[in-house]
N, CA, C and O atoms as a GROMACS GRO file, in nm:
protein
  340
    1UNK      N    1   1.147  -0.992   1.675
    1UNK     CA    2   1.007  -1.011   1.641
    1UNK      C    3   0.948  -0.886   1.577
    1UNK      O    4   0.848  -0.889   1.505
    2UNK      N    5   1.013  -0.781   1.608
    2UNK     CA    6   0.925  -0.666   1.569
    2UNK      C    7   1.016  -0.565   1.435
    2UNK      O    8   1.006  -0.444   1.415
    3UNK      N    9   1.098  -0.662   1.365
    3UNK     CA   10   1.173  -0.633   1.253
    3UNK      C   11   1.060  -0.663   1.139
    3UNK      O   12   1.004  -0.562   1.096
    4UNK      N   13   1.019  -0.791   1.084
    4UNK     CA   14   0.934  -0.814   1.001
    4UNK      C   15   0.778  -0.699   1.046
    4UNK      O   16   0.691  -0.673   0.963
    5UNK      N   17   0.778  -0.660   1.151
    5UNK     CA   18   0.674  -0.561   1.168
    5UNK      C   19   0.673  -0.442   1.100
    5UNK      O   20   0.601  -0.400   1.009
    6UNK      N   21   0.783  -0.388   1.170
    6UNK     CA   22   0.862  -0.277   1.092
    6UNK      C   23   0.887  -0.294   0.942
    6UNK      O   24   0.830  -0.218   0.864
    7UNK      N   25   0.967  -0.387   0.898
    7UNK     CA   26   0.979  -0.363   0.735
    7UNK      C   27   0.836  -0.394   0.667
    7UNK      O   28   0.829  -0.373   0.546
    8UNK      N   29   0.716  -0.444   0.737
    8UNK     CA   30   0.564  -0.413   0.680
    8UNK      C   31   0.499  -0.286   0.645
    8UNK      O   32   0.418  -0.258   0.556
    9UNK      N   33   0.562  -0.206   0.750
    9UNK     CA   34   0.520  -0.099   0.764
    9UNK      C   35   0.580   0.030   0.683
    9UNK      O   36   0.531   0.138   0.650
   10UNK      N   37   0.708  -0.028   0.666
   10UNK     CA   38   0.774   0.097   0.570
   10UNK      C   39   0.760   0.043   0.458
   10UNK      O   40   0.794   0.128   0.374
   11UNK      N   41   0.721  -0.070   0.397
   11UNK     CA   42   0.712  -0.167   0.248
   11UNK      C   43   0.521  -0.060   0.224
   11UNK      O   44   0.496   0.044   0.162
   12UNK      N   45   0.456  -0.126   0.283
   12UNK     CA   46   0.325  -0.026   0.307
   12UNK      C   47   0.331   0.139   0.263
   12UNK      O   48   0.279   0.198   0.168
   13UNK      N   49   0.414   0.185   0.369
   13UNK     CA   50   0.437   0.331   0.330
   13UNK      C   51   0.482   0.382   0.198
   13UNK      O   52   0.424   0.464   0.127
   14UNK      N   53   0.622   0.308   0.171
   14UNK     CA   54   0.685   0.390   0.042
   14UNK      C   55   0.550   0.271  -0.067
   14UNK      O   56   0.518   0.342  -0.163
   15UNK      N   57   0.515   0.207  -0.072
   15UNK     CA   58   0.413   0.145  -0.196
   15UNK      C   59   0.295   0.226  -0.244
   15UNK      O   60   0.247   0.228  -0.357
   16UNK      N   61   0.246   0.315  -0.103
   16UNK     CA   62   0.131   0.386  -0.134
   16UNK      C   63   0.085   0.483  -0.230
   16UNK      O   64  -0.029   0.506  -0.270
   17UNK      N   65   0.190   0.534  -0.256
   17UNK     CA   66   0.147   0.636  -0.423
   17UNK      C   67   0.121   0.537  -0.497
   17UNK      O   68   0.030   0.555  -0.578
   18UNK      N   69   0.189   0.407  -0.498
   18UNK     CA   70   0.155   0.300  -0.613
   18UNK      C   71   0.022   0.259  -0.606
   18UNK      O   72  -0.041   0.271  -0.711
   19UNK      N   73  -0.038   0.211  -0.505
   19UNK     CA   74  -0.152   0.202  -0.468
   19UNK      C   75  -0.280   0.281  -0.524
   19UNK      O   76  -0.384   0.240  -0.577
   20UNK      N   77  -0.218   0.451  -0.480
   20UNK     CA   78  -0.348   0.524  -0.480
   20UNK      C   79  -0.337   0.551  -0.676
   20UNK      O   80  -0.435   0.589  -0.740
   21UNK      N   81  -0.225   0.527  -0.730
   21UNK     CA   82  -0.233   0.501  -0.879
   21UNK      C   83  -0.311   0.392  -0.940
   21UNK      O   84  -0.347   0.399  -1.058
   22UNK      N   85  -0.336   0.301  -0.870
   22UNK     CA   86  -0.387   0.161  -0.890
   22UNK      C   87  -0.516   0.192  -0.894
   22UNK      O   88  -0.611   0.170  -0.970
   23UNK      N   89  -0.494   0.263  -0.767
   23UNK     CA   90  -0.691   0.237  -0.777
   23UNK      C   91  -0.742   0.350  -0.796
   23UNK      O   92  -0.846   0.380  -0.737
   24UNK      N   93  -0.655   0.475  -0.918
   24UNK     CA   94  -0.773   0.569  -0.997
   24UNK      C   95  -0.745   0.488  -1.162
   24UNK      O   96  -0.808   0.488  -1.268
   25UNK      N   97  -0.656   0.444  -1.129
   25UNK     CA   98  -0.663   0.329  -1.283
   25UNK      C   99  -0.802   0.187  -1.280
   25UNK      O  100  -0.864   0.125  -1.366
   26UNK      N  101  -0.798   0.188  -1.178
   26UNK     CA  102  -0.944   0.064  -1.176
   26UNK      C  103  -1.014   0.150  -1.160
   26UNK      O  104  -1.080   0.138  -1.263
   27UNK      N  105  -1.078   0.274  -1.085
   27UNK     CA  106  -1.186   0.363  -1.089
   27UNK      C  107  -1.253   0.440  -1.254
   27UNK      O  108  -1.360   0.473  -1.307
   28UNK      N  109  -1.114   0.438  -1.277
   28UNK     CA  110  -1.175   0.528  -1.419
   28UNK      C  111  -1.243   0.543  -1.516
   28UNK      O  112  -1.241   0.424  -1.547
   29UNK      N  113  -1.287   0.576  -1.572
   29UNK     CA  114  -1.382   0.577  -1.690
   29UNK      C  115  -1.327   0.502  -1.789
   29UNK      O  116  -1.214   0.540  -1.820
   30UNK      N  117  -1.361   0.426  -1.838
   30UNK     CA  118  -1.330   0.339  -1.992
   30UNK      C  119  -1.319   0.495  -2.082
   30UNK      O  120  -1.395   0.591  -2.069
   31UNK      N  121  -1.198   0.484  -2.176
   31UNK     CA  122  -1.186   0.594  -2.274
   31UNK      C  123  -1.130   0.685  -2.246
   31UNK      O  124  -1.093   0.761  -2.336
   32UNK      N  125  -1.099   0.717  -2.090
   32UNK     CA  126  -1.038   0.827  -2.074
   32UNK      C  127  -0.860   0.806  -2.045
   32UNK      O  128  -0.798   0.700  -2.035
   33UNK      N  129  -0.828   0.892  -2.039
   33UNK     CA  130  -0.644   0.873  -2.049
   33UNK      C  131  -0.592   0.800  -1.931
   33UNK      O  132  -0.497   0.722  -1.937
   34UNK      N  133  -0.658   0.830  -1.823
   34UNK     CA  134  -0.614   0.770  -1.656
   34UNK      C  135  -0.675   0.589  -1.696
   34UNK      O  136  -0.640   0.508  -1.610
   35UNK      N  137  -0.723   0.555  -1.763
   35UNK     CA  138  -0.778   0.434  -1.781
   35UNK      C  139  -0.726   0.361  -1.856
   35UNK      O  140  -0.759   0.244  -1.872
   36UNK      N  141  -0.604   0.441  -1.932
   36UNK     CA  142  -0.559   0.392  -2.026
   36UNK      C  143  -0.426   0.280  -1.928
   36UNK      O  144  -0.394   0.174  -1.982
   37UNK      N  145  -0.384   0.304  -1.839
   37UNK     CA  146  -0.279   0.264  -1.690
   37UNK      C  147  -0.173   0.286  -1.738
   37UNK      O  148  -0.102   0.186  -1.743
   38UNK      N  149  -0.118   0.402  -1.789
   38UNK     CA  150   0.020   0.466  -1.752
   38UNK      C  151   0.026   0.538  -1.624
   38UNK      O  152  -0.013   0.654  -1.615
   39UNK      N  153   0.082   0.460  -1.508
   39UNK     CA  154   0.115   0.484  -1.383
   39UNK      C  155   0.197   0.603  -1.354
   39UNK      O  156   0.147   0.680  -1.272
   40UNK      N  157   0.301   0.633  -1.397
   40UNK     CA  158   0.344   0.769  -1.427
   40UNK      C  159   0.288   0.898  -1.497
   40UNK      O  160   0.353   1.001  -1.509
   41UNK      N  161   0.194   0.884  -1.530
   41UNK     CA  162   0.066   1.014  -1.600
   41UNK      C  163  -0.014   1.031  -1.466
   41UNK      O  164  -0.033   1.136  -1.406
   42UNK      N  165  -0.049   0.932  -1.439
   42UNK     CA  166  -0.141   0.945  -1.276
   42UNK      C  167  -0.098   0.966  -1.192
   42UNK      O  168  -0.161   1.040  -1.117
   43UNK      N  169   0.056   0.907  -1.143
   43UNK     CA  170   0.100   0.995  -1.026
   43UNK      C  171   0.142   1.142  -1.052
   43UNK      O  172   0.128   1.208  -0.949
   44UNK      N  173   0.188   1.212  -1.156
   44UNK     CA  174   0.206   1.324  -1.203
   44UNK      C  175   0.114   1.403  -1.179
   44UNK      O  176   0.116   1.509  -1.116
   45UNK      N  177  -0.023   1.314  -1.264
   45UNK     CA  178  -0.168   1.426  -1.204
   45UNK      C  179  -0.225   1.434  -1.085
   45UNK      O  180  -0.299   1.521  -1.038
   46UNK      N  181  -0.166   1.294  -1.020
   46UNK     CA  182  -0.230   1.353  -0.831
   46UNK      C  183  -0.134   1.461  -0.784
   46UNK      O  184  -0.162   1.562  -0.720
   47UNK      N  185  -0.033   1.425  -0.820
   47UNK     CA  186   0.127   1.512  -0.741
   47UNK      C  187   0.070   1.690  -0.788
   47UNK      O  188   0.080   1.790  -0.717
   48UNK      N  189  -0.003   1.677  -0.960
   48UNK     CA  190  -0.011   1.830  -0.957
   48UNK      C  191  -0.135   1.893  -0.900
   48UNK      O  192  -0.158   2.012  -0.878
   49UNK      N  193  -0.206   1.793  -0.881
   49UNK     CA  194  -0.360   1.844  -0.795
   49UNK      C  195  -0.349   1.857  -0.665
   49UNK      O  196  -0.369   1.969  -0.617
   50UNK      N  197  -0.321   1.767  -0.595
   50UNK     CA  198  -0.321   1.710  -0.497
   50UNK      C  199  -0.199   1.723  -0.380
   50UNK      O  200  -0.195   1.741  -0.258
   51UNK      N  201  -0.115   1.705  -0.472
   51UNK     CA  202   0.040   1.762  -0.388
   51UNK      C  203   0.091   1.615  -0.314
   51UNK      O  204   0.031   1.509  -0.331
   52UNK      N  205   0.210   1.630  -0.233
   52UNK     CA  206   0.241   1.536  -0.149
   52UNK      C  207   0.132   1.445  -0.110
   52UNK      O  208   0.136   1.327  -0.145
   53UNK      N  209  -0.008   1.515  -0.007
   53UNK     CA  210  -0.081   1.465   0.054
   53UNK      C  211  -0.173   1.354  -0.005
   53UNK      O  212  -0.218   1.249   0.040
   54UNK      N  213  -0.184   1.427  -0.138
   54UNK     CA  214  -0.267   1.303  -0.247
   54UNK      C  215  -0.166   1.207  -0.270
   54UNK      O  216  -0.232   1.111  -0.311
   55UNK      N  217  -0.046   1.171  -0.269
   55UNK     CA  218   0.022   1.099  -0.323
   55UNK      C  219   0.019   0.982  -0.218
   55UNK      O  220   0.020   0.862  -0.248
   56UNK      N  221   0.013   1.044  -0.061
   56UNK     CA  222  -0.007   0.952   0.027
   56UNK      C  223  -0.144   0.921   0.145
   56UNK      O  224  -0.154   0.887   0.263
   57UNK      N  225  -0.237   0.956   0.030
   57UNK     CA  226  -0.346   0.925   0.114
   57UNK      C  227  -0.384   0.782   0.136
   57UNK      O  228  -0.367   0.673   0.081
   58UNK      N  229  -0.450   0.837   0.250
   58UNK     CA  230  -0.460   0.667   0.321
   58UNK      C  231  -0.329   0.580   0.350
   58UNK      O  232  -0.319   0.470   0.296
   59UNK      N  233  -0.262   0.612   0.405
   59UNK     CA  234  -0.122   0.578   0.381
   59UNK      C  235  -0.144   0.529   0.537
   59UNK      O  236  -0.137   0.408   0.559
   60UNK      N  237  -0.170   0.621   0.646
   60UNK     CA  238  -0.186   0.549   0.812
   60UNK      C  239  -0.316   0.423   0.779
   60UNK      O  240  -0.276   0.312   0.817
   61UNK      N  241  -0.427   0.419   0.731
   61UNK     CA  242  -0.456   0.292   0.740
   61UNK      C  243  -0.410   0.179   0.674
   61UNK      O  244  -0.450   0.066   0.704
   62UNK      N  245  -0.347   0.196   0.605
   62UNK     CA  246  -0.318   0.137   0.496
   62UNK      C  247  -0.149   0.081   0.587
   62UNK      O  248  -0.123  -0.036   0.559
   63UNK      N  249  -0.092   0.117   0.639
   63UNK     CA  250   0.068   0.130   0.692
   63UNK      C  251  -0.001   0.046   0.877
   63UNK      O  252   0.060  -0.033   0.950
   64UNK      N  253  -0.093   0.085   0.889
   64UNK     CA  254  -0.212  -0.008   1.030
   64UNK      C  255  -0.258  -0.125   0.989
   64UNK      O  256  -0.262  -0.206   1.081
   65UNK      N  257  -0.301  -0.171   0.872
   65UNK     CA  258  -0.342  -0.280   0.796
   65UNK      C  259  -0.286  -0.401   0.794
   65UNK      O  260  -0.321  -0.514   0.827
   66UNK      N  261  -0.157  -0.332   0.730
   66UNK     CA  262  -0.063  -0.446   0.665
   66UNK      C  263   0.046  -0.501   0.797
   66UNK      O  264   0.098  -0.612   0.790
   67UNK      N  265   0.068  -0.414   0.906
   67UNK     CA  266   0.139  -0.427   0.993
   67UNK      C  267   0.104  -0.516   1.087
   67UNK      O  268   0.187  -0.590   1.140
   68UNK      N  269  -0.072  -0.516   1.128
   68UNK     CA  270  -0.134  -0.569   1.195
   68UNK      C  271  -0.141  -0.712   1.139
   68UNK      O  272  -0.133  -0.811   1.211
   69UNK      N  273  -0.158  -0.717   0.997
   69UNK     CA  274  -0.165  -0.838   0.902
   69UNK      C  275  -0.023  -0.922   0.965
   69UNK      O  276  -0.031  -1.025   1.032
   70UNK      N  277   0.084  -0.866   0.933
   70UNK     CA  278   0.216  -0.921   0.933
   70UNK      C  279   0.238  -0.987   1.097
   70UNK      O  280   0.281  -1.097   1.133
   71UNK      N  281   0.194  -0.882   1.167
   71UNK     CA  282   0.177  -0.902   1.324
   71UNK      C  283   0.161  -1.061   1.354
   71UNK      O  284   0.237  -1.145   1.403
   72UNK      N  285  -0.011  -1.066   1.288
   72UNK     CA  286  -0.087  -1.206   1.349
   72UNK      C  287  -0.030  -1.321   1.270
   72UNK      O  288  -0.018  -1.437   1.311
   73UNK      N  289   0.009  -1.265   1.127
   73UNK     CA  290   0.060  -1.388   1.039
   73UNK      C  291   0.146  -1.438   1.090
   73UNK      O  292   0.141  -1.561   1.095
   74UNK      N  293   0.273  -1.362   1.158
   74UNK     CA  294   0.415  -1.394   1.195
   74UNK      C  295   0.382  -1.434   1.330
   74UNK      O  296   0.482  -1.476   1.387
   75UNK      N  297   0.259  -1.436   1.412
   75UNK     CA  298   0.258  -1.442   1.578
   75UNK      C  299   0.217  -1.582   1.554
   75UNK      O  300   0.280  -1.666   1.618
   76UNK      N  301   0.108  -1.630   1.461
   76UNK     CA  302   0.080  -1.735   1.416
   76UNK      C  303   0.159  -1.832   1.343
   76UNK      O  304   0.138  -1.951   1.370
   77UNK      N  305   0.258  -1.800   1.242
   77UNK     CA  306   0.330  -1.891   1.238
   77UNK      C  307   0.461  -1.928   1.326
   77UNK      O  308   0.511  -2.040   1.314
   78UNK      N  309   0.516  -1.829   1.417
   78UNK     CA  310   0.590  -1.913   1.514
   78UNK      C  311   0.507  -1.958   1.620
   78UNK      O  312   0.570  -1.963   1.726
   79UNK      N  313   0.404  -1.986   1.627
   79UNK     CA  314   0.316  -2.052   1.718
   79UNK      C  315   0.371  -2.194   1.721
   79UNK      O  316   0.448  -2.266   1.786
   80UNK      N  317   0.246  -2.196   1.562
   80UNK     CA  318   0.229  -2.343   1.521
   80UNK      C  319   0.385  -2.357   1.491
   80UNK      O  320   0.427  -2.456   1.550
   81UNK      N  321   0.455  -2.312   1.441
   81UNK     CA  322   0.622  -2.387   1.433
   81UNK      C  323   0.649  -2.442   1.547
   81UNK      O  324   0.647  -2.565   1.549
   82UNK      N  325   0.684  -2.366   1.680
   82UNK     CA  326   0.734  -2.381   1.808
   82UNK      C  327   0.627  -2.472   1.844
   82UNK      O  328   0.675  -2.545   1.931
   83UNK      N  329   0.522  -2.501   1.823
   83UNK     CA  330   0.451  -2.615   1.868
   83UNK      C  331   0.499  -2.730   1.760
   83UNK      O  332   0.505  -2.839   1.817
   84UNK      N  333   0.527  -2.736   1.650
   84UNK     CA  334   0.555  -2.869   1.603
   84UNK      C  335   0.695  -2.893   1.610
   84UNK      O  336   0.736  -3.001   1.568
   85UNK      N  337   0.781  -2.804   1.660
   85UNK     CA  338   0.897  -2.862   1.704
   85UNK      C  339   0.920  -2.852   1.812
   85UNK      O  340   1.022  -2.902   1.859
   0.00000   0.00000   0.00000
C-alpha cells in the first residue's frame, strides 16, 4: 500500500525544478527571454542565482501534496473496488 505512496513522492521530488521552471515561464513578462519557455535557460538561471535550493523550492510541500493526493486517491479506490467485489 505504501509503494504507490512512495513512488508519488519521489515522482514529486525529482519533477520539481521542472515545476519551479514552469511557473517563472507563466510568471514572466511578455517580451522578455524567460517568457520566451526555453526550460533549460531558466533552470540554468535559477541554478546560477539561486543554487541547488532555488532549483528545489517548495519541493516539501509540493512532495506533502501529491503524496497525500495519491494516499486518499489510492485509499479510495480500493475502497470502492473491495466493496464492489
Amino acid at each position: 500500500m505504501f509503494y504507490p505512496l512512495s513512488a508519488g513522492a519521489v515522482a514529486a521530488l525529482v519533477t520539481t525544478p521542472l515545476d519551479v521552471a514552469k511557473t517563472r515561464i507563466m510568471l514572466a513578462k511578455a517580451g522578455t527571454s524567460t517568457a520566451r519557455g526555453n526550460i533549460l535557460s531558466v533552470l540554468l538561471h535559477v541554478w546560477k542565482n539561486k543554487g541547488l535550493m532555488g532549483l528545489f523550492s517548495g519541493s516539501i510541500p509540493r512532495v506533502m501534496s501529491i503524496s497525500l493526493g495519491g494516499f486518499i486517491f489510492l485509499g479510495a479506490y480500493e475502497q470502492v473496488r473491495s466493496t464492489l467485489l
